[in-house]
C-alpha positions as CSV (number, residue, x, y, z in Angstrom):
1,X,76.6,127.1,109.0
2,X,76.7,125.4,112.5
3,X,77.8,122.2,110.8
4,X,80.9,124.3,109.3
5,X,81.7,125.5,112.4
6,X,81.6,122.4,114.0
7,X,83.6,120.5,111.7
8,X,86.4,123.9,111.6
9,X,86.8,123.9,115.7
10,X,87.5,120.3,115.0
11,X,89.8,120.6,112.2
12,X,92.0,123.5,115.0
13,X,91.7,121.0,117.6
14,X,92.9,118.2,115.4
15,X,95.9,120.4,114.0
16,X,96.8,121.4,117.3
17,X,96.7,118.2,118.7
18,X,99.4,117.3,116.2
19,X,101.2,120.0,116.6
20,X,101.6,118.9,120.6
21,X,101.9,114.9,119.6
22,X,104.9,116.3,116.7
23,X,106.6,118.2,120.1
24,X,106.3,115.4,122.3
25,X,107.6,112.8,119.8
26,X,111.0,115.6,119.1
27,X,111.5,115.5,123.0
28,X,111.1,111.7,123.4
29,X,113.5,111.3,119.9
30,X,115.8,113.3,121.8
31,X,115.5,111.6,125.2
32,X,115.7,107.9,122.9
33,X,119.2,109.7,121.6
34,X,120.8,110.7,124.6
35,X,119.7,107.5,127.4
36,X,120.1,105.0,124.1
37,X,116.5,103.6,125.0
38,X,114.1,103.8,122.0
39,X,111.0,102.3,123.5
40,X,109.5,104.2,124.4
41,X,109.9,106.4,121.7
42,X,108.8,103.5,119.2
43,X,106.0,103.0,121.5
44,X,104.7,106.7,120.7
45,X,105.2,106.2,117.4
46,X,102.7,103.3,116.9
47,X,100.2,104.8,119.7
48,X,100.0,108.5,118.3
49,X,98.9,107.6,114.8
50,X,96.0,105.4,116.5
51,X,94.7,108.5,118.6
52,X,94.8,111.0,115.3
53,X,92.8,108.0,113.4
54,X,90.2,107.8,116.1
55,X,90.0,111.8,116.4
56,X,89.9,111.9,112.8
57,X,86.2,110.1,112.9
58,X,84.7,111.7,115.7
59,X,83.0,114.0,114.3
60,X,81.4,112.6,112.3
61,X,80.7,109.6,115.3
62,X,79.4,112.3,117.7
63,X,76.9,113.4,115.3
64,X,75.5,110.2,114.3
65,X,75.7,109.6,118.0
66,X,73.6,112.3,118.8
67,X,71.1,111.8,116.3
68,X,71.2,108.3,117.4
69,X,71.7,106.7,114.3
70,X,74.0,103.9,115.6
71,X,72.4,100.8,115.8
72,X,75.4,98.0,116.0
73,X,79.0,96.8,114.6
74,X,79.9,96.0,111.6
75,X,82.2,93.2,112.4
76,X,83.3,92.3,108.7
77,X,84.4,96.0,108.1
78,X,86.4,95.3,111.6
79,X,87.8,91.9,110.7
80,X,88.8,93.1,107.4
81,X,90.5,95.8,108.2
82,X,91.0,96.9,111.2
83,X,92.6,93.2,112.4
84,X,95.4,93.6,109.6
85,X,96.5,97.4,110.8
86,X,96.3,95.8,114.6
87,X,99.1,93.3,113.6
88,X,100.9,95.2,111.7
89,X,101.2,97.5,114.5
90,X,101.9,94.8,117.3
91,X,104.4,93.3,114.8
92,X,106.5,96.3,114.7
93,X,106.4,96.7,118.2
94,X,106.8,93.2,119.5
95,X,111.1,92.7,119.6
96,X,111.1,95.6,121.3
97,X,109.3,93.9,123.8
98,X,111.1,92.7,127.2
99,X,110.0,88.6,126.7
100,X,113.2,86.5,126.0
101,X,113.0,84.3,123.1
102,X,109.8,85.6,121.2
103,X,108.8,82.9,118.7
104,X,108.7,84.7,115.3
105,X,106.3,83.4,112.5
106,X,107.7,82.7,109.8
107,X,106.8,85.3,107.4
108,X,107.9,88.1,110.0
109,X,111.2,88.4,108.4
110,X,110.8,90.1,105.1
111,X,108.6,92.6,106.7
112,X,110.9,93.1,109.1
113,X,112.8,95.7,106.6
114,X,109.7,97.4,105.9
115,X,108.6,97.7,109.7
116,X,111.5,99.3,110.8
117,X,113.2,101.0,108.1
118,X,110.7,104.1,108.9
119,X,107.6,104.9,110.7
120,X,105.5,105.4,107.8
121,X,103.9,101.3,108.3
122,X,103.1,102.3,111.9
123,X,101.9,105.8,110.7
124,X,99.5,104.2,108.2
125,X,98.3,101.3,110.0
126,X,97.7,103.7,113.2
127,X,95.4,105.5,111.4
128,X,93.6,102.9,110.1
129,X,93.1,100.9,112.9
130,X,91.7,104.3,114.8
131,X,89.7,105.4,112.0
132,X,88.1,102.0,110.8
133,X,87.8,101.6,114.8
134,X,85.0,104.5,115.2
135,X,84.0,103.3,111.6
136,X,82.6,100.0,112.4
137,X,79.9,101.2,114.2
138,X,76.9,101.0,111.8
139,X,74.5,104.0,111.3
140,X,70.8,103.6,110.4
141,X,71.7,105.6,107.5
142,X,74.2,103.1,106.1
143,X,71.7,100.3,106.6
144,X,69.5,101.9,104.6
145,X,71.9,102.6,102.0
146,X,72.6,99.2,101.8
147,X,69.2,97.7,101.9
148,X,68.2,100.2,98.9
149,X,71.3,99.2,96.7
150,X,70.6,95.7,97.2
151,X,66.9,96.6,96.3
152,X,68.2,98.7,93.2
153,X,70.7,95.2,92.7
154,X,67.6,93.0,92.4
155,X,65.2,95.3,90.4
156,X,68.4,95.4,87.8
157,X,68.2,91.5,87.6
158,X,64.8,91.5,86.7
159,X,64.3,94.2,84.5
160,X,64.3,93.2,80.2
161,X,67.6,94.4,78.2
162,X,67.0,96.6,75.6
């Protein structure tokens, strides 16, 4: 019952934290409207999503925290997928960047469309750069999970057909 309660107080102060990001972003859309300056606007956009992805695993991070079931980083989970979200993120942001003649890569254009024609890429790789973020940290737990599966993996190997 404590764990409910827990995981409900941080549900409200998830929601409302939302509900104060989805005000701030209506102010700073009208603000972008009216001075004709969308960074920082744009800006929000691509850091707000990275802040709900991070509060989205902290509960569950505190807890292993505080049973102290951490024990280091899982850097392929990181690389993997983390890394991606980051550049899709920077990539949406960078022309609105201040630097004068920004060499493009090549394969920037076609996702140029799909960058900006919305804010769902930013949405989506926000929240999975902030949630894989808090992710990467390895629990005991998941060690152990994976040492047994790799145990069950080589018992399987070994053991007669039929």
């Amino acid at each position: 019952m404590k764990r409910f309660f827990y995981y409900f107080a941080w549900s409200i102060a998830i929601a409302l934290i939302v509900y104060a990001g989805l005000e701030l972003q209506q102010l700073l859309d009208e603000k972008a409207a009216t001075e004709f300056e969308p960074r920082p606007l744009w800006i929000y956009v691509v850091i707000f999503p990275i802040i709900i992805g991070l509060l989205l695993r902290t509960p569950k991070f505190m807890l292993e925290r505080k049973e102290s079931r951490i024990g280091g980083f899982d850097w392929s989970k990181f690389l993997a997928i983390s890394i991606p979200a980051f550049i899709v993120i920077v990539l949406s942001i960078l022309p609105l960047m201040p630097i004068e003649n920004i060499p493009y890569p090549d394969f920037y254009e076609p996702f140029n469309l799909i960058l900006f024609d919305g804010t769902t890429a930013q949405t989506i790789a926000g929240l999975v750069f902030g949630y894989t973020l808090l992710d990467s940290f390895k629990s005991e737990e998941r060690r152990f999970q994976e040492s047994t599966s790799d145990l069950f993996n080589a018992v399987m190997k070994f053991t007669p057909k039929g």
